[in-house]
N, C-alpha and C positions, 0 to 999 in steps of 0.2 A: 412235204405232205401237202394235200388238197386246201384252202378255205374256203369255206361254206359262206355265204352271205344270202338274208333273208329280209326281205324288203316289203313289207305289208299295209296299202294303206287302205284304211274302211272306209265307207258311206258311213253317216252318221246314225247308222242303226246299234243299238248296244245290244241285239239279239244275237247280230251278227257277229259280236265279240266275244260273248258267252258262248255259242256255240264253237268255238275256235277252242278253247280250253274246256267244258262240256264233252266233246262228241269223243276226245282223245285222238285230234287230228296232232299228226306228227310232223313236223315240220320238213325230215329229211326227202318226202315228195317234192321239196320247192329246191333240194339242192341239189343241182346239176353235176353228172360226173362222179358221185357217191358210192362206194361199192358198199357189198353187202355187206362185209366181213368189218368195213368201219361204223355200218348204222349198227351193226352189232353188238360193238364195242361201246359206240358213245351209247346205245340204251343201257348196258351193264354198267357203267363206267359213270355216269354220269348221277348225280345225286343232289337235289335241289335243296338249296344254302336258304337263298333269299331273292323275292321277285316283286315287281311292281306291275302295277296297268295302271295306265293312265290315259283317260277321254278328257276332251275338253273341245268347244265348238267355237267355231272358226267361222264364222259367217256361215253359210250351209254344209260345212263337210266338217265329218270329225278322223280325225288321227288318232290311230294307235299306235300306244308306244311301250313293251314289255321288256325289259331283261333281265336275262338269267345271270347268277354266279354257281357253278358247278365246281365238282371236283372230283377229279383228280382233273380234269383238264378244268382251264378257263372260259366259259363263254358270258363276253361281253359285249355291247352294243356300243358303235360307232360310226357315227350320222358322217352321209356322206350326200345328203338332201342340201340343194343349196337355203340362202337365208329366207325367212318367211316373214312376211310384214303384218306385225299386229298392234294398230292401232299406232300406225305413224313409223312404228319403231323399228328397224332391221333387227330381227332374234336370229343370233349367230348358231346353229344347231352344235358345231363344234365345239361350243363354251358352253352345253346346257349337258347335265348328267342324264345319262337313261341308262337303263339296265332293263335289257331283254328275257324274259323270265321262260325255260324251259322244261320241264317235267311234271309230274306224275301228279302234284297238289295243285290249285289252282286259289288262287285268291285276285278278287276283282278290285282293282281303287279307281277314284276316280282324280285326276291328277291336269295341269295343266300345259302338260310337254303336248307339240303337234304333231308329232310322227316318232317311227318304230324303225329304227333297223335291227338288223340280228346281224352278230358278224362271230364268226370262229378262226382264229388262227391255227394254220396247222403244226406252225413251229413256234418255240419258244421266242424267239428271239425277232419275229416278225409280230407277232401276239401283241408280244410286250410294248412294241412302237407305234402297236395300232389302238393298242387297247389301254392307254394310259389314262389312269382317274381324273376327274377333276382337281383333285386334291394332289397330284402330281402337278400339274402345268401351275398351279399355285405357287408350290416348294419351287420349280425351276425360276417361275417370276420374282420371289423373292429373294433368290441367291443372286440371281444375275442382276437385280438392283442394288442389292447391297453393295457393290463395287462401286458405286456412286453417290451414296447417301452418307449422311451420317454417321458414328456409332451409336448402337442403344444407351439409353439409361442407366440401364445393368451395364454392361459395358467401361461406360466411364464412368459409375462405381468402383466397378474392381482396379478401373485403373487407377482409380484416385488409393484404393486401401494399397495398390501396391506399390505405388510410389511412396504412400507414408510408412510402411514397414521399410521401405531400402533405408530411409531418411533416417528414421529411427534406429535402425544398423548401427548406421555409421553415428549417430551420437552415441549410443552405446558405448559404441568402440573408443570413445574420447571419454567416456565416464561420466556423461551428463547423462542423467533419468528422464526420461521422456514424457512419466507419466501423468505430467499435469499439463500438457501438451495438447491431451486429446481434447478436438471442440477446436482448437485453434489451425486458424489459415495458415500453412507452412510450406515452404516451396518445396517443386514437386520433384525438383534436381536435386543430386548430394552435393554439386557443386556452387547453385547459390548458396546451400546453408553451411559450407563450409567458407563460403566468403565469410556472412555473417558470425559465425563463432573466432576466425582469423581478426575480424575487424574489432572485437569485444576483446582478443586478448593484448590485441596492440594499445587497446586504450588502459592495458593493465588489469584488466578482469581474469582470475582466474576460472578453473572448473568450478570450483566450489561456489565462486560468487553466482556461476550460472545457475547451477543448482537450487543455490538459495532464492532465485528469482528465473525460473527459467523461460516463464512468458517473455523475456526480452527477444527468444529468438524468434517470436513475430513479428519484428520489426524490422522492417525493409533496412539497408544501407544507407540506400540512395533518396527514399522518400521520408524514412525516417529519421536515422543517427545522427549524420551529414547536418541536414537543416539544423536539430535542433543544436548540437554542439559550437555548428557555427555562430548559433544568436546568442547562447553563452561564453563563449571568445568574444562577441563582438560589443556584450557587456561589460564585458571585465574582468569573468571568470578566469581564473588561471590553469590553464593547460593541467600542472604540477596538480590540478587538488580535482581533477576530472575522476580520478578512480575511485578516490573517495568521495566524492560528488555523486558519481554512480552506483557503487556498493551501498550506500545510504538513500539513494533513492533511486531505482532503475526505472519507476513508471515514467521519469520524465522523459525516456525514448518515447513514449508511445504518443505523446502529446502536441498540439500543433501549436505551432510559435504564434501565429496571429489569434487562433480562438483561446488557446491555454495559458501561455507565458507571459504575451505582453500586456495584459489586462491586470496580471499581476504586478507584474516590476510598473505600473504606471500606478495599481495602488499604492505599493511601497515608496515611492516617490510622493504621492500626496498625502501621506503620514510626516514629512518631513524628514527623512530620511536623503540625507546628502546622494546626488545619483556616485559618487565615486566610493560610501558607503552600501550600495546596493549587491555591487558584487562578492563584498564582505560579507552583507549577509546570509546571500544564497550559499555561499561556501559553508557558512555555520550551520545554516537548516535548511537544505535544500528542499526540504518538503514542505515549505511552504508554495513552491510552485502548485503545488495539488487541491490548495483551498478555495473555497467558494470564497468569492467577495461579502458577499450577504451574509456570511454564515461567521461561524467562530472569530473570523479575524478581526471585525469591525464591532461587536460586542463584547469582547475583551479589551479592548482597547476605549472604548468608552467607559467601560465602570471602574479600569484605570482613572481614568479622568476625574468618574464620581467621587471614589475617594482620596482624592490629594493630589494624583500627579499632576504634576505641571503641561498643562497644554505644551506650551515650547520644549517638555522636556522628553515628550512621546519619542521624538525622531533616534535620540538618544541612547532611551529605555531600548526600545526596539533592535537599534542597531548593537545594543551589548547583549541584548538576550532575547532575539529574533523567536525564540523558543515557545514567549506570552502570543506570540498570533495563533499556534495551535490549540494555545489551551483552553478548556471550557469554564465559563464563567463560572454556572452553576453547578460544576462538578469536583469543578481544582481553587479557582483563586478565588470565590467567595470563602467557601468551609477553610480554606488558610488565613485569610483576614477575618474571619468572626473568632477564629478559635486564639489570633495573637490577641484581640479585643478581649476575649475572656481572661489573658493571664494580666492584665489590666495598660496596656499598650491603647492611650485613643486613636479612630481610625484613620484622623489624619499623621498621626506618626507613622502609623503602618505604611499608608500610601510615601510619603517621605521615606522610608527604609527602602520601599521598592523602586522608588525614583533613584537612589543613592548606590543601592543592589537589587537590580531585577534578578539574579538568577536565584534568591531567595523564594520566588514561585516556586523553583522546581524541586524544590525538597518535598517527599512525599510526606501526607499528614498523619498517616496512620503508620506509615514505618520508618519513620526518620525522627518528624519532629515531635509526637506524641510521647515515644519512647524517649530520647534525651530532657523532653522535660519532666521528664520521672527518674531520672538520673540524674539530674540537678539538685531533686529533694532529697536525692537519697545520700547525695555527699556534701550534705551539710547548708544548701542555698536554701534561704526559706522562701516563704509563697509569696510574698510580698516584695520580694527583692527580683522576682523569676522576669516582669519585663521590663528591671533595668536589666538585670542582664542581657537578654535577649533585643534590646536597642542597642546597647551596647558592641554587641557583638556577634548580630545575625546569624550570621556561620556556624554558632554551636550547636545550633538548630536541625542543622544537615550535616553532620558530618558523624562518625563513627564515636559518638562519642567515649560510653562507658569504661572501655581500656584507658582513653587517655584521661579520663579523670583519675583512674586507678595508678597509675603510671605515675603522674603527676605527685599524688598526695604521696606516695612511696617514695618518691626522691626528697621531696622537701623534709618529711618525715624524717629522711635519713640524713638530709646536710644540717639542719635547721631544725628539728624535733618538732616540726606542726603536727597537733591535732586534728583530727577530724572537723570537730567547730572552727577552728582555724583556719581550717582549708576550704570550708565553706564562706571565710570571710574574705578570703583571697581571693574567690572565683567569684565573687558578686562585686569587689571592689576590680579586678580584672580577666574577663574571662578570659582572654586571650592565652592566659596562662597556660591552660591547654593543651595550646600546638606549639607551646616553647620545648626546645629539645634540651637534654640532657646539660649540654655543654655549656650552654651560654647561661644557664642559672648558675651553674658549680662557679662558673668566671666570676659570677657578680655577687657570690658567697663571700667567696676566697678575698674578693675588692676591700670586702667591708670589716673583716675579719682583720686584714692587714690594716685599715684606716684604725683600730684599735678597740674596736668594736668586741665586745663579748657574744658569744652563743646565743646569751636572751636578751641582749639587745638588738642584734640580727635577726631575729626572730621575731621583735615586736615593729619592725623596722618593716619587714618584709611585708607582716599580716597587716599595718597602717598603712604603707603602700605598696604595693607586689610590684610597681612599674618598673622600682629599683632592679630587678630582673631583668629588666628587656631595654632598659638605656645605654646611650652610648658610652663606652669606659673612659674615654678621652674626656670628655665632658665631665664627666662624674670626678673624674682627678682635678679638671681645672674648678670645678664648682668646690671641692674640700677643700685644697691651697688657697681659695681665697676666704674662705671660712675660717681656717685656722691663721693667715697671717694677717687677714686686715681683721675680721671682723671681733675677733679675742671673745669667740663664745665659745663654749663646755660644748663636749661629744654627747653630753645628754638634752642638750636643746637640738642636736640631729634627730635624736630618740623621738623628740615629743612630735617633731617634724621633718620626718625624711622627705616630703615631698620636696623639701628645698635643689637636690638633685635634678628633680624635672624640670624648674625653672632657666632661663636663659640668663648667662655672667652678665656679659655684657647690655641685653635689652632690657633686664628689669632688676638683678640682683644689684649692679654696683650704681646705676640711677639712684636707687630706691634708699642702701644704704647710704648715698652720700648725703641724704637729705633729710636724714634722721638723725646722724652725727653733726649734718649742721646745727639742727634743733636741738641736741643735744639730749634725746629722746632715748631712753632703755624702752625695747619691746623687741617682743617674742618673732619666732622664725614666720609664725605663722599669722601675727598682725601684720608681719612689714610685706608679705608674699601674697597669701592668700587673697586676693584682692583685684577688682578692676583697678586701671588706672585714674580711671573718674573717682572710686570710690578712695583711691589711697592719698588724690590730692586733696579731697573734703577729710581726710582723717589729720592732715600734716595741718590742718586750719585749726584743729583744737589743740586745745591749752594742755586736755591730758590724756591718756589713753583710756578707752571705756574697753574693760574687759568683757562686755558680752558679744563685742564687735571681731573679738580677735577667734575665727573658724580655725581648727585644728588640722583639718584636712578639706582636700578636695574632693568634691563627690559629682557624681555624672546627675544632669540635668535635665528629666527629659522634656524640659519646655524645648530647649532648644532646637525640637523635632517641631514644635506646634509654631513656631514665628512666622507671621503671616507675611507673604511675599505683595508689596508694593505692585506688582502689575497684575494682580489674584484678585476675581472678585468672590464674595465670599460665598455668591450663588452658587458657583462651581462642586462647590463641597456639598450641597444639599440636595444634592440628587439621591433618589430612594433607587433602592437595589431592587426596590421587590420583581420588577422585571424578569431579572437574572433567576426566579426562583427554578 
């Protein structure tokens, strides 16, 4: 087919432009080679869409520039006027849009395009290549760049979501849950992160442990595991206790050996803590790695101090029960030292019990130790006996107790017919009694029974001293043989005082007696015993025995919590908690 091209340019008269679309001049006079039967067709044929005019003044002349979009065919304009200079600048005609505007409506703009052409193609497919949009050489510039650029935004978004669904696949597939994952940097291969799952199970971490902690698997290999395990090998830590080192505290993957770890293992050091100690302790509470310096660790550890511990005895304390640097002053170990204070314990014994058993901190107040000491009153200890017991024998404090008091009173009950009251004077004179098992009372029943002993004198033997329960049998035979062959006293001076049992043959019973039969002195089990050795050589200086001197039994003392240590000054103890509040 024919194309039509229409090239129009005006004097800068705009009468003369108006009359162009005014008069209903037809453009097909200016195209050459036209036949009739196609001016025919494109006046039928043709039906105006949308069209511009556009003047604009150019030093003395103006350009017009109209085009048309029609339809059913296309008529578009495409400049084939070379470049025009305005104002310095080359205007490329082939990079500026015009549309030549044809038919029967006429609308005027006024625009700053410099010329008009009109062009028609006669075939599709030449049309197309002449007549392509501005918005076309756009879309071709931008594809044919893309081959050299970047990718977008969006782009590596979606790459990023879909490399973390592959990832997430495949931990599925291993049974680890993914979903506390999201938010975290995680490699974008399945085969780094099956490194890191392979390398967590070789150190002995199961699925489950990942689970339970599964932000571990953001932590690198190579920048993270690696270093830190190595500076725990190169402490001390033992290979053998890594799995359990890490099930009990995974964060310490994530941590850096120069800003996290050694700031600590260098405080644990200037606590007095032995360094071949240190790796002991991480193994015990490896979450102490995770403490501030300034915080918990160095504030519990001072009002240790305030009340009673021994400076020199911190390194100690710590290294048995590494557990005091978490705890909170005013949350945990004050409200457990005011509340031993209230069952009448002063607070430098208290401090003294913790120097002696730190892990006595970690009995909880409201569900351990609270409770057992309402289970104390309830089997018979009364309120005034509650912190000897409880110096006594810290442990009753924390441990399960109610069955075993029940437990207890039911056996002796059953060998020995104790009472209730009885049994309450048993566990105040030893609470130990307790967590003695079955076996080893029935043994030291059956002992005394066989030494010639009656039921209720067993019985008042036990309830005077309960020790006779948890002594050695060997001892206990050689301490009666020599009772019955040297010293020719009655099984009712045992009665008045069994403690004679706990006493040593050789260190204090056959001294003691030869020095008496020197003097030729009659006196009781419990003048010649009961006694320092200072106090039994000022007794052997008098002429006769004063009976208010001769103690029946032994009883626990609790000065012997309060004696003041020689390198102690006594400021140490006078430090006020209220700090801690």
């Amino acid at each position: 087919m024919a194309m039509y091209r229409f090239i129009r340019v005006c004097l800068p008269s705009e009468r003369q432009i108006a009359q162009i679309f005014s008069s209903g001049e037809n453009p097909k006079a200016s195209y050459s080679g036209s036949s009739k039967a196609d001016t025919n067709k494109q006046r039928t044929d043709q039906k105006l869409i949308f069209y511009s005019l556009t003047v604009q003044t150019l030093k003395n002349m103006k350009v017009l520039s109209y085009t048309g979009i029609t339809r059913p065919s296309l008529l578009l304009a495409h400049p084939e006027l070379s470049a025009i200079t305005f104002r310095g600048h080359p205007l490329n005609p082939s990079l500026t849009p015009r549309i030549l505007s044809l038919g029967e409506k006429k609308i005027s703009l006024t625009t700053r395009t410099q010329y008009a052409v009109v062009e028609r193609a006669g075939s599709s497919s030449l049309g197309s290549s002449l007549t392509k949009s501005p918005s076309t050489y756009v879309g071709q510039k931008q594809r044919g760049s893309s081959l050299y650029s970047r990718p977008s935004l969006l782009e590596m978004k979606n790459d990023r979501i879909a490399n973390r669904a592959r990832v997430y696949e495949f931990l599925r597939g291993l049974g680890i849950i993914p979903d506390e994952l999201d938010g975290l940097e995680l490699p974008v291969t399945i085969e780094v992160m099956r490194e890191r799952v392979d390398f967590l199970h070789k150190l002995g971490l199961t699925i489950e442990d990942i689970n339970n902690y599964p932000l571990v698997l953001g932590c690198s290999v190579k920048k993270n595991m690696v270093p830190v395990l190595d500076y725990l090998g190169k402490l001390g830590v033992r290979k053998s206790t890594f799995t359990d080192f890490l099930r009990r505290y995974p964060q310490v993957l994530h941590s850096s050996v120069v800003i996290d770890l050694a700031p600590v293992v260098k405080y644990l050091q200037g606590m007095d803590i032995k360094p071949n100690d240190v790796p002991r302790v991480l193994e015990r509470y490896p979450e102490v790695l995770g403490f501030k310096l300034e915080g918990t660790m160095s504030t519990s550890v001072a009002y240790l101090v305030g009340i009673g511990v021994a400076r020199r005895e911190i390194g100690g304390v710590l290294t048995r029960y590494p557990e005091i640097l978490g705890m909170r002053v005013g949350r945990v170990i004050k409200p457990f030292v005011d509340y031993l204070e209230s069952l009448g314990i002063p607070r430098l014994a208290v401090g003294r019990l913790i120097e002696k058993r730190p892990y006595i901190l970690g009995f909880v107040l409201d569900d351990q130790v609270k409770p057992n000491v309402e289970a104390l009153l309830e089997f018979g200890v009364k309120t005034v006996s509650l912190a000897s017991v409880v110096a006594q024998y810290p442990e009753i404090i924390g441990i399960d107790l109610k069955p075993k008091l029940l437990s207890q009173w039911s056996l002796l009950n059953s060998c020995i017919d104790v009472g209730p009251e009885d049994f309450g004077i048993v566990v105040e004179k030893m609470p130990q009694i307790v967590s003695l098992s079955q076996s080893p009372v029935l043994k030291h029943v059956n002992f005394l029974k066989n030494c010639g002993f009656s039921l209720q004198q067993v019985r008042k033997m036990v309830v005077g001293c309960p020790q006779l329960l948890a002594l050695n049998l060997d001892i206990m035979k050689l301490n009666f043989d020599y009772f019955q062959t040297e010293m020719g006293k009655e099984l009712d001076d045992l009665v008045a005082f069994p403690a004679f049992f706990t006493y040593g043959l050789e260190s204090t019973i056959k001294p003691r007696h030869w020095k008496v039969v020197k003097k030729h002195l009659k006196c009781s089990l419990g003048w010649l015993l009961n006694c320092s050795d200072e106090k039994f050589q000022e007794r052997m200086n008098y002429d006769s025995i004063d009976m208010e001197e001769m103690e029946m039994e032994p009883s626990f003392n609790m000065d012997t919590l309060l004696e003041p240590r020689g390198d102690e000054s006594s400021s140490e103890n006078e430090d006020s908690d209220e700090e801690y509040m």
